[in-house]
VEXSE-867349 format. One line per field, with one value per residue (C-alpha): residue in three letters; residue number from 1; x, y, z. Coordinates in steps of 0.5 Angstrom, whole numbers. Layout:
% VEXSE-867349
resn = (ALA  ...)
resi = (NUM  ...)
x = (X  ...)
y = (Y  ...)
z = (Z  ...)
END
This chain:
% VEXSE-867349
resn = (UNK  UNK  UNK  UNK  UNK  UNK  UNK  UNK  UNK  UNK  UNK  UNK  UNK  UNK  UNK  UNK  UNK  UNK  UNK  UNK  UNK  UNK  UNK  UNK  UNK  UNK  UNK  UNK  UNK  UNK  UNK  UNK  UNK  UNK  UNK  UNK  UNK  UNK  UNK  UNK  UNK  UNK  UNK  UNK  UNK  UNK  UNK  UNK  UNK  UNK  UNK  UNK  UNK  UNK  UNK  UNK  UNK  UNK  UNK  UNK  UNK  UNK  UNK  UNK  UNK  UNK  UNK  UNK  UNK  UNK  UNK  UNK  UNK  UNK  UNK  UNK  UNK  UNK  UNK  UNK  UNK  UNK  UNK  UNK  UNK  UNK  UNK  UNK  UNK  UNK  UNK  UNK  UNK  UNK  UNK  UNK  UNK  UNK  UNK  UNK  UNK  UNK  UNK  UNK  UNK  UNK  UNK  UNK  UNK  UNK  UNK  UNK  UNK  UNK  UNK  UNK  UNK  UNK  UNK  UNK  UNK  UNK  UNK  UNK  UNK  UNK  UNK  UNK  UNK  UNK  UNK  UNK  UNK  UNK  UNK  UNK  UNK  UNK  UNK  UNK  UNK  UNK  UNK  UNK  UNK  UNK  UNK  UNK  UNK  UNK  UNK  UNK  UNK  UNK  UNK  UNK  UNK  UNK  UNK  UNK  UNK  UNK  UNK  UNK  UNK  UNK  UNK  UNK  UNK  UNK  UNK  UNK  UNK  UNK  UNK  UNK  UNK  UNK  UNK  UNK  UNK  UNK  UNK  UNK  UNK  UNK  UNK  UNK  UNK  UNK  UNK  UNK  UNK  UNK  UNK  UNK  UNK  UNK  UNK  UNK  UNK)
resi = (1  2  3  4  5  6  7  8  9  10  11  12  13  14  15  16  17  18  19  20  21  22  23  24  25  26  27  28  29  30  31  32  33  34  35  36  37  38  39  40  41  42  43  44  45  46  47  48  49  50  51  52  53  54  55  56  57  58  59  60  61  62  63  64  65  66  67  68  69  70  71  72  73  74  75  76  77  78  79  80  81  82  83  84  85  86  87  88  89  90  91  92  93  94  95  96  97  98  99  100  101  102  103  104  105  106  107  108  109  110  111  112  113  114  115  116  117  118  119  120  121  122  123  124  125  126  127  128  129  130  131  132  133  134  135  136  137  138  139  140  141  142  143  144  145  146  147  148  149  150  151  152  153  154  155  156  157  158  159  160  161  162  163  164  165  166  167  168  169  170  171  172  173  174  175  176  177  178  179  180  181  182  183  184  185  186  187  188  189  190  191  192  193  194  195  196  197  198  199  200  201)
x = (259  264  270  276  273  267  269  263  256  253  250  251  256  259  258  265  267  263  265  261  259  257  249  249  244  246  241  245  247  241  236  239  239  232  230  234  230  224  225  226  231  231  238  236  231  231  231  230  233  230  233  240  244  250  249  249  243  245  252  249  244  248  253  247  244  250  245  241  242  240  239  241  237  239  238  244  250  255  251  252  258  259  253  259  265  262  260  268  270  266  267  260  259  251  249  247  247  241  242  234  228  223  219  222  227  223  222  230  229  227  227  222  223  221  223  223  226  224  228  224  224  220  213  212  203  205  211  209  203  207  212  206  204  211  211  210  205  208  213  214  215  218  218  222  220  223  217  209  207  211  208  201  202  205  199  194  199  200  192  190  193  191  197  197  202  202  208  209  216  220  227  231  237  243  249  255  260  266  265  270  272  265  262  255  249  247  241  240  235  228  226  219  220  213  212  207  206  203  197  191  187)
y = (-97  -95  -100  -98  -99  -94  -90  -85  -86  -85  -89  -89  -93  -92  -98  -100  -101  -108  -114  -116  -122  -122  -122  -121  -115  -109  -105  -98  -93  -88  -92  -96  -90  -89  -96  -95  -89  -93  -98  -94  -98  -97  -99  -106  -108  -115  -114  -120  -118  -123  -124  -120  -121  -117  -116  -107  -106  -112  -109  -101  -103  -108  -102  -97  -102  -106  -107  -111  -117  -118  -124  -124  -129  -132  -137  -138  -142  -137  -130  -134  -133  -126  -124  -126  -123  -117  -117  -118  -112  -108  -112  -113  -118  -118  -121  -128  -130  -136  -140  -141  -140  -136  -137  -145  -144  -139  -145  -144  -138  -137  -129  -125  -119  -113  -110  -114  -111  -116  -115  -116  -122  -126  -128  -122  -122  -129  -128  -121  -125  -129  -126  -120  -126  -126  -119  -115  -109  -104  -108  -106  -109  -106  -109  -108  -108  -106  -107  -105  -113  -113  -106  -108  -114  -111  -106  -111  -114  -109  -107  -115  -115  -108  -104  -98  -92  -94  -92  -92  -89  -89  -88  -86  -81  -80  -80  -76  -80  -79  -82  -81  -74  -71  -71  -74  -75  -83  -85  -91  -96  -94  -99  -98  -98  -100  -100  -101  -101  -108  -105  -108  -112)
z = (501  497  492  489  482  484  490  490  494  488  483  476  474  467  462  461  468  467  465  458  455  447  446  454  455  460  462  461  465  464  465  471  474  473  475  482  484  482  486  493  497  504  507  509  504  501  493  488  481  477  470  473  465  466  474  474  478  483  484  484  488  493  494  496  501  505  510  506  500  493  490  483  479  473  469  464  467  462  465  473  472  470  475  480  476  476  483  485  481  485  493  494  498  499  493  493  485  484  478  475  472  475  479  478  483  488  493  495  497  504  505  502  498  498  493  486  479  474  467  460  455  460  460  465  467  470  473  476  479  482  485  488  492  496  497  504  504  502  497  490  484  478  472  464  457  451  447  448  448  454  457  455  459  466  465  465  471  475  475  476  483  484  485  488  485  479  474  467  464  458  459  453  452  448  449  446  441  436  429  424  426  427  435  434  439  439  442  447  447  449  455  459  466  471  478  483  491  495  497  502  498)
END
């Protein structure tokens, strides 16, 4: 599925593209990439991007599954809104945006995921359990830290439910940027990517 705004079939939306909020964390563009590939989406998955902030990796992930739906779960009333605004600007039509906390407001969603992304700064361990317990076999969780409490935290997650596959990436690039009249390479902010495959258990 393609937009206007994005008439390509590819991910990898650029940042600027997407409406912004002050203080509202994105998830950049390198890194999304990165977490989408992880997350191995099939054309009819059901994905639930828990702690959805600025709403990229429900929108880019909408567009690569029409036949599918994302629920983006958030629990700002102000980001609700700009999860909706974004999802206007590219026309996708398969995300439902949940105003929530997690796992609070689970019991309102009636179909299972099988795909799960869960964005950092949130107690992770016990909302990676929870959410394992909702998963089909095969399901696969991926999960977002920027800091190495976090990382240690979903290890110990991922091997408590015994997961299988197990991935752990640190995503991190530079970009290219022009600063007074010198062209420099600025760095991105590291993120840890986790992932992992419900298996029989």
């Amino acid at each position: 599925m393609t937009t206007p705004l994005w008439p390509y079939v590819t991910p990898g939306i650029p940042d600027d593209l997407f409406e912004r909020l002050p203080g509202i964390p994105m998830t950049k563009r390198e890194p999304r990439l990165a977490i989408l590939s992880m997350l191995r989406l099939s054309v009819n998955s059901v994905l639930w991007d828990i702690g959805a902030g600025t709403g990229t990796i429900s929108v880019e992930a909408a567009l690569m599954i029409p036949q599918g739906q994302v629920v983006a779960i958030e629990r700002d009333s102000d980001v609700v809104q700009l999860i909706r605004t974004n999802c206007d600007r590219f026309g996708v039509k398969n995300v439902r945006v949940v105003e929530g906390s997690a796992p609070d407001c689970f019991g309102l969603l009636k179909q299972p995921p099988d795909r799960v992304c869960i964005g950092g700064g949130r107690p992770l361990k016990d909302l990676l359990e929870t959410v394992w317990e909702r998963l089909p076999l095969g399901g696969r969780v991926v999960a977002l830290s920027t800091s190495l409490e976090g990382l240690y935290a979903l290890s110990e997650a991922l091997a408590e439910v015994q997961a299988l596959n197990i991935e752990v990436v640190q995503a991190a690039g530079n970009r290219l940027e022009r600063r007074a009249n010198s062209q420099v390479l600025a760095a991105i902010d590291p993120l840890f990517i986790l992932c992992g495959e419900k298996g029989e258990g």
